[in-house]
C-alpha positions as CSV (number, residue, x, y, z in Angstrom):
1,X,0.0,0.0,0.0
2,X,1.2,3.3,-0.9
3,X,1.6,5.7,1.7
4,X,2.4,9.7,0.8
5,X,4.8,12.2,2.9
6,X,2.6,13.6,5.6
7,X,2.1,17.6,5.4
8,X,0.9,17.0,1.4
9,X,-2.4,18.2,1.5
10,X,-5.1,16.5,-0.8
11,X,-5.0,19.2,-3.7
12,X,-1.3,19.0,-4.2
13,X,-1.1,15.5,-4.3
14,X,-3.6,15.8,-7.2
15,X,-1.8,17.8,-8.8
16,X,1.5,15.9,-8.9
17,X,-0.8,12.9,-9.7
18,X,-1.8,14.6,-13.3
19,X,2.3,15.0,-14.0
20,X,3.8,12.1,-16.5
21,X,7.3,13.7,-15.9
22,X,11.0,12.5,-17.1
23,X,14.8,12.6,-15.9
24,X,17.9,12.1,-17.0
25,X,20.1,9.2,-15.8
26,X,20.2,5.6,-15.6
27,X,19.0,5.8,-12.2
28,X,16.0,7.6,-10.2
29,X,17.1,11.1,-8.8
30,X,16.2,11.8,-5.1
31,X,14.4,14.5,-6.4
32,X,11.8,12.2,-8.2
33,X,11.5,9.4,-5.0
34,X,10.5,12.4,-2.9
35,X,7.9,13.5,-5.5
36,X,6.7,9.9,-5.7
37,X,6.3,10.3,-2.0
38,X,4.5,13.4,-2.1
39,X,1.8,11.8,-4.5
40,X,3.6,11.7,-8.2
41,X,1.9,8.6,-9.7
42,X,3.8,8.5,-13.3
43,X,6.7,8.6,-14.6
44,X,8.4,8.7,-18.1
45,X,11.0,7.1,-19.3
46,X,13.0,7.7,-22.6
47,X,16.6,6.1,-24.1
48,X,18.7,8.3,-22.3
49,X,17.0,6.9,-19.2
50,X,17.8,3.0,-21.0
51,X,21.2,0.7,-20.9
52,X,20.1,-2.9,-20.7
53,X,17.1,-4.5,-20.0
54,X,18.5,-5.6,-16.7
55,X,19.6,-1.9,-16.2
56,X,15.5,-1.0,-16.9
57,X,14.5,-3.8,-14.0
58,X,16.5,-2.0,-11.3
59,X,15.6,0.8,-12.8
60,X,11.3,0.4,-12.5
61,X,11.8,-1.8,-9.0
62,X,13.4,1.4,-7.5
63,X,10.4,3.3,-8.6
64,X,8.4,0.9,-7.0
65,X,10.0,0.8,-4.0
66,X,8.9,4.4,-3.3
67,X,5.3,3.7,-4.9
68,X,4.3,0.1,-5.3
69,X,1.7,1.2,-7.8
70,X,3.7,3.6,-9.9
71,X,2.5,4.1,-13.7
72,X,5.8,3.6,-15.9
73,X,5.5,5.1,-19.5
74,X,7.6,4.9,-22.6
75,X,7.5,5.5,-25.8
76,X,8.3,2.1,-27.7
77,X,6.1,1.8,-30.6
78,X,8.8,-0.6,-32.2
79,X,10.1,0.1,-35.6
80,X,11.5,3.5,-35.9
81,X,10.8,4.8,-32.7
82,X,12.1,2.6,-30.0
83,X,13.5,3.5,-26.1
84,X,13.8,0.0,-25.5
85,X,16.7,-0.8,-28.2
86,X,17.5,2.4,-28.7
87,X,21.4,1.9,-29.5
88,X,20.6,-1.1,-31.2
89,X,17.6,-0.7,-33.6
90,X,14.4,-2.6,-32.5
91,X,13.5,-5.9,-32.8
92,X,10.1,-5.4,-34.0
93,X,9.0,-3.6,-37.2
94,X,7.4,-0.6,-37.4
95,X,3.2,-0.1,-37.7
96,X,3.9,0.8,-41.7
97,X,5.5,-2.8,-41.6
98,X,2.6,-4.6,-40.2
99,X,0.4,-2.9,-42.3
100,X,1.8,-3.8,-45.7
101,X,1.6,-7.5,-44.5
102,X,-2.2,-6.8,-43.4
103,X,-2.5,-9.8,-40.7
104,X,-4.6,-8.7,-38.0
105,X,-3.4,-11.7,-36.1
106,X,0.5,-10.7,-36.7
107,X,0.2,-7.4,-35.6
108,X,-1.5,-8.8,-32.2
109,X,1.4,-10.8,-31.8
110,X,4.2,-8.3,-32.4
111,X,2.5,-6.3,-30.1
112,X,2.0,-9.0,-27.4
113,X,5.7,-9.8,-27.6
114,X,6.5,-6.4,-27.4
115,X,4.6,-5.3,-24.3
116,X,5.6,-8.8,-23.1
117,X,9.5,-7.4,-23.1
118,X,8.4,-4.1,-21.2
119,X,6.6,-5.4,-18.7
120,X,9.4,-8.2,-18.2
121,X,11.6,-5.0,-17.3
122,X,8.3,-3.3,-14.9
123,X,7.1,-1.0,-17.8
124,X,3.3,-0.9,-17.6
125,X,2.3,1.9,-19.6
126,X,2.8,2.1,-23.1
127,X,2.1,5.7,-25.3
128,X,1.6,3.7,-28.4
129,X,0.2,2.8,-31.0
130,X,-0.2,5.3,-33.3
131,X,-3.6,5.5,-34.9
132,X,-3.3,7.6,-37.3
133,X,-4.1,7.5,-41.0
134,X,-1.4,8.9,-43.1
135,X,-3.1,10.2,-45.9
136,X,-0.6,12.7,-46.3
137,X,2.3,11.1,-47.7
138,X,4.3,14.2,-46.7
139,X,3.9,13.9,-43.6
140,X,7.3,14.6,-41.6
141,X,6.5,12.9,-38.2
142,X,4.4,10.0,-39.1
143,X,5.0,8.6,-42.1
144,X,5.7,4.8,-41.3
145,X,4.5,5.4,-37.6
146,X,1.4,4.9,-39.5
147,X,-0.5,1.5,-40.2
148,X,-1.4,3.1,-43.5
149,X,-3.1,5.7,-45.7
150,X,-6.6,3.5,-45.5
151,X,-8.4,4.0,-42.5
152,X,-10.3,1.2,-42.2
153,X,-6.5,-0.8,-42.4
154,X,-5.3,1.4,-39.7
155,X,-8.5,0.8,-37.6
156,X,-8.5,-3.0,-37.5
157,X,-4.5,-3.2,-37.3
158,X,-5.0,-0.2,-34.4
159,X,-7.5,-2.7,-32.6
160,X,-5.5,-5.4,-32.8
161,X,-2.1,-3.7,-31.2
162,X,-4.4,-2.5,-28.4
163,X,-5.3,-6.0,-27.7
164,X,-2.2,-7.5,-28.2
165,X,-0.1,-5.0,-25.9
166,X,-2.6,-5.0,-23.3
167,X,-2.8,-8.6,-22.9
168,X,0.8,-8.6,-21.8
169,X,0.0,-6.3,-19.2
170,X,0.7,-3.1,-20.5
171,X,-1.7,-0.1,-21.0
172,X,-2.2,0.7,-24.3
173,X,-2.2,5.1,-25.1
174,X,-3.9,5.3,-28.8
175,X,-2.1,8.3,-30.3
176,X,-2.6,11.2,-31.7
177,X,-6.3,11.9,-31.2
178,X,-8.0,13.1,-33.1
179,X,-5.7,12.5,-36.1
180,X,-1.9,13.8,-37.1
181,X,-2.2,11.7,-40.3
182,X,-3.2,14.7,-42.8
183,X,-0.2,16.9,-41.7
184,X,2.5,18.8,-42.9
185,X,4.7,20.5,-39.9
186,X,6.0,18.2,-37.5
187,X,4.3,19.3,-33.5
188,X,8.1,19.3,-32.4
189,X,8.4,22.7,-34.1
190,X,5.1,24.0,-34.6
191,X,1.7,24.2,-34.6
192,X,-0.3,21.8,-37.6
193,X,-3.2,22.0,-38.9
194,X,-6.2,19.8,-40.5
195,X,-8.4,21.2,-42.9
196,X,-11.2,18.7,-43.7
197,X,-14.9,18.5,-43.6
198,X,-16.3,16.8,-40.5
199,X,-17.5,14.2,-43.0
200,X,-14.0,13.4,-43.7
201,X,-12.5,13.4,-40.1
202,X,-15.1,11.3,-39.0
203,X,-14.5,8.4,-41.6
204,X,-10.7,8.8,-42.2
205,X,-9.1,10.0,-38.7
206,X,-11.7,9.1,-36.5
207,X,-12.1,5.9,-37.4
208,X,-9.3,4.1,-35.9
209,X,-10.1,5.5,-32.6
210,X,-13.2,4.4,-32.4
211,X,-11.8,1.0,-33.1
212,X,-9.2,1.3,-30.4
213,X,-12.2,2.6,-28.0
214,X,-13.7,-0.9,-29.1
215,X,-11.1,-3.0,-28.4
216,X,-10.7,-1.3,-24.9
217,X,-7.4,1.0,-25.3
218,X,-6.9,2.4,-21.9
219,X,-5.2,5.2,-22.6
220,X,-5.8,7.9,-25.4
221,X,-2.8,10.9,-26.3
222,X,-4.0,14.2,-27.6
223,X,-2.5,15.8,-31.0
224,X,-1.0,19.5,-30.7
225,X,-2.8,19.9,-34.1
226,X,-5.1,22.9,-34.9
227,X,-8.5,21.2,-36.6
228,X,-10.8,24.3,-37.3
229,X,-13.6,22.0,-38.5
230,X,-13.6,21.0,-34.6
231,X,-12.4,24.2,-32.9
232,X,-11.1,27.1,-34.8
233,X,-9.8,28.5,-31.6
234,X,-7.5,25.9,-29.6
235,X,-5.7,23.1,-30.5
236,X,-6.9,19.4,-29.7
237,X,-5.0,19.5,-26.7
238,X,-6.3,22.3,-25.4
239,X,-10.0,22.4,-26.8
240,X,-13.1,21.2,-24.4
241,X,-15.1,20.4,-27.9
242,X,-12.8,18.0,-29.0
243,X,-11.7,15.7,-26.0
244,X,-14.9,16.8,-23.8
245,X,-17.8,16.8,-26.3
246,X,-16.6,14.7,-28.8
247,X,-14.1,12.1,-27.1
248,X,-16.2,11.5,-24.2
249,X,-19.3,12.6,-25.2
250,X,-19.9,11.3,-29.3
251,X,-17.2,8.3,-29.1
252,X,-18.3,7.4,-25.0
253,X,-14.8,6.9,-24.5
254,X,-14.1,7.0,-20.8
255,X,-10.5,5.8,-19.9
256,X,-7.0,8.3,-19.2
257,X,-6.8,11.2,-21.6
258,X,-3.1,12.1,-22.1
259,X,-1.3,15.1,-23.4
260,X,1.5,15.0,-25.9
261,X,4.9,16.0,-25.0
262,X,3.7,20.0,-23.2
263,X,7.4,21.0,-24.1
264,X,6.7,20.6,-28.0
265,X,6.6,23.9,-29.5
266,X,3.1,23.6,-30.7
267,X,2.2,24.0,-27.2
268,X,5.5,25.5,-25.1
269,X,6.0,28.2,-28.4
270,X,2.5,29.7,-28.3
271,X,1.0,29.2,-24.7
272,X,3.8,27.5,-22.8
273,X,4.0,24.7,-20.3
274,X,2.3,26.1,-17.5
275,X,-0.6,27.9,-19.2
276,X,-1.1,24.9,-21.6
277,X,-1.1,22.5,-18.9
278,X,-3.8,24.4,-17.0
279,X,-5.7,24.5,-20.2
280,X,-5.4,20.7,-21.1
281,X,-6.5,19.6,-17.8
282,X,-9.6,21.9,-18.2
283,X,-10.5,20.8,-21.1
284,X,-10.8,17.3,-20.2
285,X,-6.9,15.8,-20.5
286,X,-6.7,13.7,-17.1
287,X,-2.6,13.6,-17.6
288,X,0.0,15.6,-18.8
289,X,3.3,14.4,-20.7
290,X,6.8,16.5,-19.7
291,X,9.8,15.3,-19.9
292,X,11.3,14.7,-23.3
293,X,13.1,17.7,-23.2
294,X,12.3,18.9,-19.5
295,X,13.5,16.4,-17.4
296,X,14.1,18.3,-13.9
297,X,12.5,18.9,-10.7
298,X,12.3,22.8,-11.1
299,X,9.9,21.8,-14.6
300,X,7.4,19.5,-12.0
301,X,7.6,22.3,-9.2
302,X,6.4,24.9,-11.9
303,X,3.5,22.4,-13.7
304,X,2.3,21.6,-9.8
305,X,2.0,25.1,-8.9
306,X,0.2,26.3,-12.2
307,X,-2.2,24.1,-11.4
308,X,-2.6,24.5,-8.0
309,X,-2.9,28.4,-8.4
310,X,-5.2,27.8,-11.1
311,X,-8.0,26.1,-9.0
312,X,-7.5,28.7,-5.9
313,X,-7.9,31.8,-8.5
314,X,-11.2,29.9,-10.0
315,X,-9.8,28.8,-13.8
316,X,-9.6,25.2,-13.2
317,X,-12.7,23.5,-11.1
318,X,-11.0,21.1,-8.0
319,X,-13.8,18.9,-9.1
320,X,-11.9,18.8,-12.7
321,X,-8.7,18.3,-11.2
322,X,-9.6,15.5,-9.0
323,X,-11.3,13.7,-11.4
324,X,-8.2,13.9,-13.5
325,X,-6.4,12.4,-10.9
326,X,-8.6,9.5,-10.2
327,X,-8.8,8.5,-13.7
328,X,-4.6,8.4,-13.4
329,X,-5.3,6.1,-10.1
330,X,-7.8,3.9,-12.0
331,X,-4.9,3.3,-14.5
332,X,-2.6,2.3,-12.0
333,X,-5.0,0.1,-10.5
334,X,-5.8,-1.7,-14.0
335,X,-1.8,-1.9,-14.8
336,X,-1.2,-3.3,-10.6
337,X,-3.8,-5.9,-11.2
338,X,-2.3,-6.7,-14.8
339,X,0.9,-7.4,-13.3
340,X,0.1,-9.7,-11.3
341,X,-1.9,-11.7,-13.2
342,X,0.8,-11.9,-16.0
343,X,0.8,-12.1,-19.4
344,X,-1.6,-13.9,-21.1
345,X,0.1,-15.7,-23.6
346,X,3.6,-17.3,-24.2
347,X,7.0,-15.6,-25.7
348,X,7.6,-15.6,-29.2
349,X,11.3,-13.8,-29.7
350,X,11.2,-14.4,-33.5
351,X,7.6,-12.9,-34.2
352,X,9.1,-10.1,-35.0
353,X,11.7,-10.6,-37.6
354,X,8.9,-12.8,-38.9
355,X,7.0,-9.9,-39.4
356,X,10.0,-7.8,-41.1
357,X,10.6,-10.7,-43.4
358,X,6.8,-10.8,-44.5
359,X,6.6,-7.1,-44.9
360,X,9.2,-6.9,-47.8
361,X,7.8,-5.8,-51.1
362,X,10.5,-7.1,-53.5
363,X,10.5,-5.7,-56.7
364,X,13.5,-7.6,-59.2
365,X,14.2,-5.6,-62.5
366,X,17.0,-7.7,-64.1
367,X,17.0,-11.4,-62.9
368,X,19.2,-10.6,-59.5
369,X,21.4,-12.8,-58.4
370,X,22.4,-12.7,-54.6
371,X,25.8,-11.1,-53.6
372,X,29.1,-13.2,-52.5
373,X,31.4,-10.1,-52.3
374,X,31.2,-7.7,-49.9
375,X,29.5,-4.1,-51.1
376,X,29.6,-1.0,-50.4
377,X,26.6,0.5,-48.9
378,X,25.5,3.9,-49.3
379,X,23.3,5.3,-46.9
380,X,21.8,8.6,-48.2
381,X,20.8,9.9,-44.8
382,X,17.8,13.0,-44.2
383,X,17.5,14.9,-40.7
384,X,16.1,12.5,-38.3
385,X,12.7,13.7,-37.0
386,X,11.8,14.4,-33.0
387,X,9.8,11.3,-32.6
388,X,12.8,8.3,-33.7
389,X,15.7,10.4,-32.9
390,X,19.2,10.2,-34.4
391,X,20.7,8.2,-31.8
392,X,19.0,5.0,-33.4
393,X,21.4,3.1,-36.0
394,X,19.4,2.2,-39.1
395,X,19.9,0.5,-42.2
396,X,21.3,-2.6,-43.6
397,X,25.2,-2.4,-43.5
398,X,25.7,-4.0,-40.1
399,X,23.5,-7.1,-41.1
400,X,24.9,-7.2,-44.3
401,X,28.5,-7.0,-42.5
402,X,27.3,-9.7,-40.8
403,X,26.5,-11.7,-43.8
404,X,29.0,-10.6,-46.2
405,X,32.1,-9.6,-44.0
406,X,34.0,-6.6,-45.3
407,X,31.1,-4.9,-46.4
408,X,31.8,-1.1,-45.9
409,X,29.9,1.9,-45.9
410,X,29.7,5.8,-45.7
411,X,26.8,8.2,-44.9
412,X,26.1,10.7,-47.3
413,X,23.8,14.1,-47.8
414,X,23.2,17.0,-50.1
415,X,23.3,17.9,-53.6
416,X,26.7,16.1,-54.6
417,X,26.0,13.1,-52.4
418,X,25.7,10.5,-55.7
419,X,28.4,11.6,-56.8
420,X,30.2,11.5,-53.5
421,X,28.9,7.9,-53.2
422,X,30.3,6.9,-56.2
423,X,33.8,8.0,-55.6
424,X,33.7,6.5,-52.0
425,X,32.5,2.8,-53.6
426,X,35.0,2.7,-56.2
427,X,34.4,-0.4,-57.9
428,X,32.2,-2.4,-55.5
429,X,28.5,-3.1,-55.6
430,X,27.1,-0.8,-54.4
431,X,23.6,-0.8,-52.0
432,X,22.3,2.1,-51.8
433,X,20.0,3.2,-49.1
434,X,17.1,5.7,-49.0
435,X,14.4,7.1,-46.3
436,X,11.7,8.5,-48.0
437,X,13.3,9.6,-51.2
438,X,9.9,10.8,-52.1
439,X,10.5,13.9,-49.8
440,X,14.0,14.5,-50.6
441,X,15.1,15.7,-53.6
442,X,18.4,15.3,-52.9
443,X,18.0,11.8,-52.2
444,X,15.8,11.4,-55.6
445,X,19.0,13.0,-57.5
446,X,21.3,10.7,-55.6
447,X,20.0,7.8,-56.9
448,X,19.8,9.3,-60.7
449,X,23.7,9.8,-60.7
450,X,24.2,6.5,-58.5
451,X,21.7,4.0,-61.4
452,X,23.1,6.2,-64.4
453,X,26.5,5.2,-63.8
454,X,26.2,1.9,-62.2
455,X,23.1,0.6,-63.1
456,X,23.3,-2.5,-61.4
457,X,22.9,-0.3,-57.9
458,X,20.5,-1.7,-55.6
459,X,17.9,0.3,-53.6
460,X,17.0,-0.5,-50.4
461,X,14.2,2.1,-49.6
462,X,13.4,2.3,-45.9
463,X,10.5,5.1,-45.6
464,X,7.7,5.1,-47.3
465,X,7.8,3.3,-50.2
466,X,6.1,6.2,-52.8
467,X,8.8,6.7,-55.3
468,X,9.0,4.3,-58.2
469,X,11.0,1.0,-57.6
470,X,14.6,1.3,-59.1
471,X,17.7,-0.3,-59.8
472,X,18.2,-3.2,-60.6
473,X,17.1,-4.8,-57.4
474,X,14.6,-2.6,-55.1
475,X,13.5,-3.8,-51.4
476,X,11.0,-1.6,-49.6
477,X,11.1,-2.7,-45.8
478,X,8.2,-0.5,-44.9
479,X,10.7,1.1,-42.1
480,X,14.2,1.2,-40.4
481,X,14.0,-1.1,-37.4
482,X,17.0,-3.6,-37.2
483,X,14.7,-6.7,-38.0
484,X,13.9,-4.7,-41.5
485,X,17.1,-3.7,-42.1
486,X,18.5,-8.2,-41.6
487,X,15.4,-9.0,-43.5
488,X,16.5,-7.2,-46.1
489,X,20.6,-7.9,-46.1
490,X,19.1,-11.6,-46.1
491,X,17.8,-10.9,-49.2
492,X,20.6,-9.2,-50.9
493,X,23.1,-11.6,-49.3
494,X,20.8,-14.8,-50.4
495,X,20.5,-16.5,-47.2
């Protein structure tokens, strides 16, 4: 039974309970036990918080020490943007992945495995999957996040992760309501924003989350997107209309309403932390997500204080607030029973290259014959969005290396990277490998100078596959998790 520090009076402690905060270290700061005894009942973790998986044990067992029934989050939706392997690649492919092979029942099973792991390390909270549609193929922070550009794909494969997750134990967070599909700025940097009828958010981005509400997701995360059709005055975050009237009230959804990252500039840039997280809560959010970037106690001092001051001056209703924080204890309840239960279900460590091996759309333009020489691989490399990070290896060179030893490679960039390439390869093979060349031009022009001089380049696309296939073998892996990149050096290498 948790008990809290005595002298914490009832409306602080709900404050603190509201707070999803991170740190830095390997190890819990003092700093962050005291606030767990104070009445903190979440905290985030991220890869800088991540070594080893036995590292991650300690790690959540000194959390519970202080709290028995502490909520621990992450952000591991597998493929491209993993904490758990973050300085390896993950060993699960990415939603875009398990799309493309469109088995309801594989997808269940990735994500069983994967909450499986977490919770084998004390992680029982889980801000994934991502439900949204990505009709916009330019898209700079979704992209292969995504299940797809279908919605009714995304909504059965979105049903089916929330199942599979959550029967390991770990909450499921549906993300990012009510839709960051149809964008074109990434929330990191700036505010987005939806233009559609309400006919068309209600079939396209709505419709996975009603399918996640179905299948009993018990978490939701709020988009720091701008959807006038909805509210032309706030974003989702912040807007009663869309996570009062129309999450609870037209989709009945009644489980933890999250915020996204507060420290994201879509938020911090135009009403900041404080003000936004006084806001969110008011508008029906039940937690709010710091800690990607803020990561200190002075960030959770400020954030308890706002909203403390805010219910004494009359902004936020106590009765708000302390329903907020009861839906956060409800959570913790669900995720302290699910524990110990267990999982229900047994381990499958290979499910997920399974998958990665599946998702491969092979495309063979002159009778290809797998390599027995070591290549070079070129990996044409864009600017790494918020989300994955560029701390995440990616590709196929070190499977390749594996498989063909001596294989080298070189990153490349910019206007003269073809040509760049080519001097670098000399006279091996060369593998050259893209990430959405479809929104690089750069990347498109690499390839031209790469297949006009060596035409027998192959292209090993690792994005979204939207660009024509190309050279004179072409593998689209649907993402950059490890398990894509050995599925597709398998290929290449003939094993």
């Amino acid at each position: 039974m948790t008990t809290f520090a005595s002298g914490t009076d009832t409306l602080t402690r709900d404050a603190l309970t509201v707070l999803q905060p991170g740190f830095t270290g390997t190890t819990a700061p003092d700093w962050l036990l005291r606030r767990l005894g104070e009445g903190l009942a979440s905290v985030g973790l991220f890869g800088r918080n991540i070594a080893t998986p036995q590292q991650l044990a300690a790690l959540t067992a000194q959390l519970r020490a202080e709290r028995d029934d502490v909520l621990v989050a992450i952000d591991e939706e597998g493929g491209d943007v993993t904490r758990l392997e973050v300085r390896t690649g993950s060993s699960f492919p990415g939603n875009h992945a398990l799309g493309a092979v469109d088995d309801v029942d594989l997808t269940r099973e990735v994500a069983f495995e994967l909450g499986r792991r977490l919770a084998d390390c004390g992680v029982n909270f889980n801000w994934a999957p991502s439900a949204d549609v990505n009709s916009n193929p330019s898209n700079p922070v979704i992209g292969v996040r995504s299940f797809g550009a279908a919605p009714d794909l995304v909504a059965r494969h979105t049903a089916a992760y929330v199942t599979g997750l959550q029967s390991a134990g770990v909450a499921a967070c549906t993300k990012h309501f009510p839709g960051h599909g149809d964008t074109a700025v990434d929330s990191h940097h700036a505010l987005p924003r939806i233009d559609a009828d309400p006919s068309v958010l209600s079939e396209r981005e709505l419709n996975p989350f009603r399918a996640a509400i179905a299948a009993g997701t018990r978490a939701v995360m709020t988009a720091h997107i701008l959807v006038p059709e909805l509210d032309p005055d706030r974003p989702a975050t912040l807007s009663h209309r869309i996570l009062t009237d129309l999450l609870r009230g037209e989709l009945g959804y009644d489980g933890l309403i999250v915020t996204d990252g507060m420290e994201m500039q879509a938020i911090a840039g135009t009403y900041g932390i404080e003000r936004g997280s006084v806001l969110a809560i008011a508008a029906g959010a039940d937690a709010i997500c710091v800690g990607g970037g803020l990561a200190d106690e002075e960030t959770v001092r400020r954030l308890r204080d706002a909203l403390i001051a805010a219910v004494r001056t009359g902004e936020l209703p106590e009765e708000r607030l302390a329903e907020a924080a009861e839906r956060v204890r409800a959570l913790a309840r669900w995720a302290s029973a699910a524990s110990a239960t267990g999982p229900d279900g047994t381990a499958d460590p290979e499910v997920g290259l399974r998958a990665a091996r599946r998702a491969l759309t092979v495309t063979d333009a002159a009778g290809f014959t797998p390599l027995t020489e070591p290549p070079y691989v070129a990996a044409f490399t864009p600017v790494a969005n918020f989300a994955v990070g560029d701390e995440t290896p990616w590709g196929v060179a070190a499977e390749l290396t594996r498989l063909l030893p001596g294989t080298e490679t070189g990153s490349f960039a910019g206007e003269d990277a073809g040509s760049a390439a080519l001097e670098a390869a000399g006279s091996r093979r060369i593998v050259a490998v893209v990430r959405d060349a479809h929104r690089h031009p750069w990347m498109t022009a690499a390839l031209d100078t790469l297949l006009s001089a060596r035409p027998d380049t192959i292209v090993v696309e690792m994005g979204l596959p939207q660009a024509p296939a190309r050279g004179a073998l072409h593998i689209a892996t649907h993402g950059a998790a490890r398990v894509c990149g050995r599925a597709a050096a398998e290929i290449i290498a003939g094993e």
